[in-house]
N, C-alpha and C positions, 0 to 999 in steps of 0.2 A: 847655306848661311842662315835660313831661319830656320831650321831644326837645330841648327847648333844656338843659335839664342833660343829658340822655345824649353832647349834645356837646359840650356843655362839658366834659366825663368824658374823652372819648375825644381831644379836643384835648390836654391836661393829661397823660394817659397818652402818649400821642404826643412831646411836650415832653421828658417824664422819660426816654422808651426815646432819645430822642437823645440826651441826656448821659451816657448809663450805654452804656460800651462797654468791651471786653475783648478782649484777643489772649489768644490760646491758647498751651499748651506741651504736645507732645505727645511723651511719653517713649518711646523703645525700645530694648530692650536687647540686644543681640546677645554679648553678654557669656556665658563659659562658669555663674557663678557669679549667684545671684539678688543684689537690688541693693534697695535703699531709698534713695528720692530725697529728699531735704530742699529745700524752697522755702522760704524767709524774704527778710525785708528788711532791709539795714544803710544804706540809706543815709548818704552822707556818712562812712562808719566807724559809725554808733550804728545799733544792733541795734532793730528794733521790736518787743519782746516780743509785740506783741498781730497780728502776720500770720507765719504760719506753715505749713505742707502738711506731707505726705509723702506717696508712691506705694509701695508694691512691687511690684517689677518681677521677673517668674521669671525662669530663665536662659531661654537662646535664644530671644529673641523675645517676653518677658515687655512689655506694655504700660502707657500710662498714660497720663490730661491733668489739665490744672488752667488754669483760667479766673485771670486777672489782670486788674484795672483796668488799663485802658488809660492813666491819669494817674499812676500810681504811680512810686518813684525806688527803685534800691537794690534792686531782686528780683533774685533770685541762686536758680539750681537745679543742685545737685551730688549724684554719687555717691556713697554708703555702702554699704562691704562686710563682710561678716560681724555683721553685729548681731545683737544678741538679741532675741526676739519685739516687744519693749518699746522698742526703738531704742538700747538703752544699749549698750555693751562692745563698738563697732566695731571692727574691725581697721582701718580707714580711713575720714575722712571723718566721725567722729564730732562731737556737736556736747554744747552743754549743752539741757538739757531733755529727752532721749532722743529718742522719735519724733518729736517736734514740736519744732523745735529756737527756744528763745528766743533767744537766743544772734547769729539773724540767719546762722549759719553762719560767724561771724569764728574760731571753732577748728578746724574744718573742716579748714585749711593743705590743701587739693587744689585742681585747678581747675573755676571757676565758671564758668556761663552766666548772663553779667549783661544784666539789662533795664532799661528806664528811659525814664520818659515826657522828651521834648523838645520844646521850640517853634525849631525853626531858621530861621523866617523865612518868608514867604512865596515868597522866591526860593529856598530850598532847600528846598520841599516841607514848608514849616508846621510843622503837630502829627505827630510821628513815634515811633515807639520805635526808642531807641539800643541797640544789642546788641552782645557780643561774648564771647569765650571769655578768660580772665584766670585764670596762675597766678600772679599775682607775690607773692616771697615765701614763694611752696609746690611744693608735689611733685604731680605727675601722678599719681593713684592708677588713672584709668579715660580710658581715651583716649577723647574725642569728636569729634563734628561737630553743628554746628547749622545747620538750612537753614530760609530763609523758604519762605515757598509760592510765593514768584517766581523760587524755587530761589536765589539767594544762599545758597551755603555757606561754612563753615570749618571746618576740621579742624584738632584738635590731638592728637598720641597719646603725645607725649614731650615733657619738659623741653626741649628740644631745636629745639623746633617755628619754625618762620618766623614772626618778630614781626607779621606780615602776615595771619597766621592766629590768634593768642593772644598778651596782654599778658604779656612776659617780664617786662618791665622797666616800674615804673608811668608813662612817659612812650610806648609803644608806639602812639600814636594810630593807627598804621595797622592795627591789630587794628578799628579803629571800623568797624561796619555803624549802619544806621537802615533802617527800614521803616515803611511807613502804618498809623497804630492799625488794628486789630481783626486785624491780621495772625494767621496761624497759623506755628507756631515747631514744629519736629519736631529735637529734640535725639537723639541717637543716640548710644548708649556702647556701645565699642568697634567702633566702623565699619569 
């Protein structure tokens, strides 16, 4: 009787660890100046109060990750410069909430590395995350690049940038990457 529940145990565990999956974000900073990163969700435009991060990041080299559901919509990770211990009184990139931005990062106005669970079909590779770099409507505070781990990258370091590499204009579809859940994501400020 308890080998038949200890497997029925470890079936059930087994079950649960396949629907619970996560891609990664893994920060660095190459940046002269230290950095605080804000992770939030807005999907759709509406801020989720209740999903929120942050990292600091030292200069030259300062690191960081953070684990996301792989099903989630709306995650968005951007740069903050000059804050104070507390997250508040940024010189850029500031949000409401201070360190932990409720907010979703909709005041922010810099640009964002957006993620986001999709089902695109079986002919175009199913369950995926959508990603891409997006200032529309804002100012570059901190020039990036984001690469999958199948090396897919994109780089944006100015307002400026190839619609192909960051959303200028909120119609720039060819800013659009996807990758397979559990992906890992290494965003890099100032590349």
């Amino acid at each position: 009787m308890l080998r038949l529940s200890f497997s029925l145990l470890l079936t059930v565990l087994a079950a649960l660890s396949s629907t619970c999956s996560a891609f990664t974000l893994n920060f660095v900073n190459r940046c002269p100046q230290p950095l605080l990163v804000g992770v939030a969700r807005a999907p759709n435009g509406q801020p989720d109060p209740n999903y929120h991060e942050a990292r600091e990041l030292g200069a030259n080299g300062g690191t960081g990750s953070v684990g996301v559901d792989d099903h989630l919509t709306g995650v968005r990770a951007w740069p903050r410069t000059g804050c104070k211990a507390d997250g508040t009184g940024c010189q850029t990139g500031g949000c409401v909430g201070g360190r932990l931005c409720t907010d979703g990062g909709l005041q922010a106005a810099v640009q964002y590395a957006e993620f986001g669970y999709g089902d695109f079909g079986t002919q175009y590779g199913g369950e995926r995350i959508a990603w891409d770099l997006s200032h529309v409507d804002s100012s570059i505070n901190v020039g990036q690049s984001i690469t999958d781990n199948k090396g897919q990258t994109v780089v944006c370091k100015s307002v400026s940038c190839d619609p192909s590499q960051s959303y200028n204009q909120p119609y720039d579809s060819e800013a659009d990457r996807n990758s397979p859940l559990g992906t890992t994501f290494t965003i890099t400020y100032c590349p």
